[in-house]
C-alpha positions as CSV (number, residue, x, y, z in Angstrom):
1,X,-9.2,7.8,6.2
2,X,-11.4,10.0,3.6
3,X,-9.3,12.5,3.6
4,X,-6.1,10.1,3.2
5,X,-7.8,8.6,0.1
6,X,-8.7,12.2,-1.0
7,X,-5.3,13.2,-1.3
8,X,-3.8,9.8,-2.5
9,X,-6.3,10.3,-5.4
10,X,-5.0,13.8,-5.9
11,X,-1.8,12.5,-5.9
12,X,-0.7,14.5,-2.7
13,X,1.5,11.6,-1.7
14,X,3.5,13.8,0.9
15,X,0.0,14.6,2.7
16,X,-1.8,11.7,2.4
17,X,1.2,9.6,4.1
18,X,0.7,12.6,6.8
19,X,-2.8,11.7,7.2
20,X,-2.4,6.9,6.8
21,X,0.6,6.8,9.3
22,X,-1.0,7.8,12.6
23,X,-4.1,5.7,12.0
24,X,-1.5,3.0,10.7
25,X,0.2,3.4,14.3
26,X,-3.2,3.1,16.2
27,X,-3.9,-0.3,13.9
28,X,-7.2,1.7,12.9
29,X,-8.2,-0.9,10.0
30,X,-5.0,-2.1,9.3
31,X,-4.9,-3.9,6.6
32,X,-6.3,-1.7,4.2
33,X,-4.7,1.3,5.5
34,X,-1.0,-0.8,5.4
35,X,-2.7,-1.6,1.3
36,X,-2.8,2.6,0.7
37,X,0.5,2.8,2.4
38,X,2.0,0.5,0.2
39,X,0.8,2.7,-2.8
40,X,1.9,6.3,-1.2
41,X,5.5,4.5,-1.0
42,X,5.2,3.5,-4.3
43,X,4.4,6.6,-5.8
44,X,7.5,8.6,-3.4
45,X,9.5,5.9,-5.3
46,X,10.7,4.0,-2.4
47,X,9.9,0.3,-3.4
48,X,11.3,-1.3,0.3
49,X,8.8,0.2,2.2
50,X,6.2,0.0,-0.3
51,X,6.8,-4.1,-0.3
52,X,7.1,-3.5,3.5
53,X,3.4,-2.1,3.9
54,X,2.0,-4.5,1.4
55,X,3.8,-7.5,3.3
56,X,1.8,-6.4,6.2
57,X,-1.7,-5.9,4.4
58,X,-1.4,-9.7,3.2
59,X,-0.3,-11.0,6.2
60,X,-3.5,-9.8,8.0
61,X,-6.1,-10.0,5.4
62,X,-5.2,-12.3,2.3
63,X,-7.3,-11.1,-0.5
64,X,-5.1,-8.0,-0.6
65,X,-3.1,-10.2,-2.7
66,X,-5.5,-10.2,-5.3
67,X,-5.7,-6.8,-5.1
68,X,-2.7,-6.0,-5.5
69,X,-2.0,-8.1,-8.5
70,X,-5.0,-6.3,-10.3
71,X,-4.2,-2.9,-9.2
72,X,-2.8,-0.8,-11.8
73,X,-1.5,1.6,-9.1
74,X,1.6,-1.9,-9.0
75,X,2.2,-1.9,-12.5
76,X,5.9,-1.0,-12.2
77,X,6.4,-3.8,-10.0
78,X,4.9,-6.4,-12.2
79,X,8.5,-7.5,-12.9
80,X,9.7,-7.1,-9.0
81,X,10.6,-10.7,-8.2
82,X,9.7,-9.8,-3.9
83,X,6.5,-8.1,-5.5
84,X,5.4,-11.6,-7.0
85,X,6.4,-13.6,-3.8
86,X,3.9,-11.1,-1.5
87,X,1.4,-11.9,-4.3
88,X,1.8,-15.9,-5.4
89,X,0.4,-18.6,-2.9
């Protein structure tokens, strides 16, 4: 998980997603590693599965919602009407 957040933060999307997807498969603190997810699919520009992995993050812990309304890292999805549903009560 280091190491993912390592590489997110160097913006090695490519190898960070290499590093979030098996511990993602063995549910290894799933929420937040569905959260990075969400952010490495953001950043590879594909919005679907970016929503996807923040969907999943709520769903299981519900503060991520918070989170992800203050994180700058969702900016470009501030207008994303499925962005606002994940994030509104």
């Amino acid at each position: 998980l280091n190491e993912a957040l390592f590489l997110l933060n160097q913006k090695k999307f490519d190898k960070a997603q290499e590093f979030l997807e098996p511990l993602g498969k063995k549910k290894f603190k799933e929420p937040y590693v569905n959260y990075l997810l969400s952010i490495v699919y953001l950043k590879k520009k594909d919005v679907a599965a970016s929503l996807d992995h923040l969907k999943k993050a709520v769903k299981k812990d519900d503060s991520y919602r918070i989170i992800a309304h203050n994180d700058s890292d969702f900016d470009e999805l501030f207008e994303n009407d499925e962005f606002h549903s994940i994030i509104q009560r």
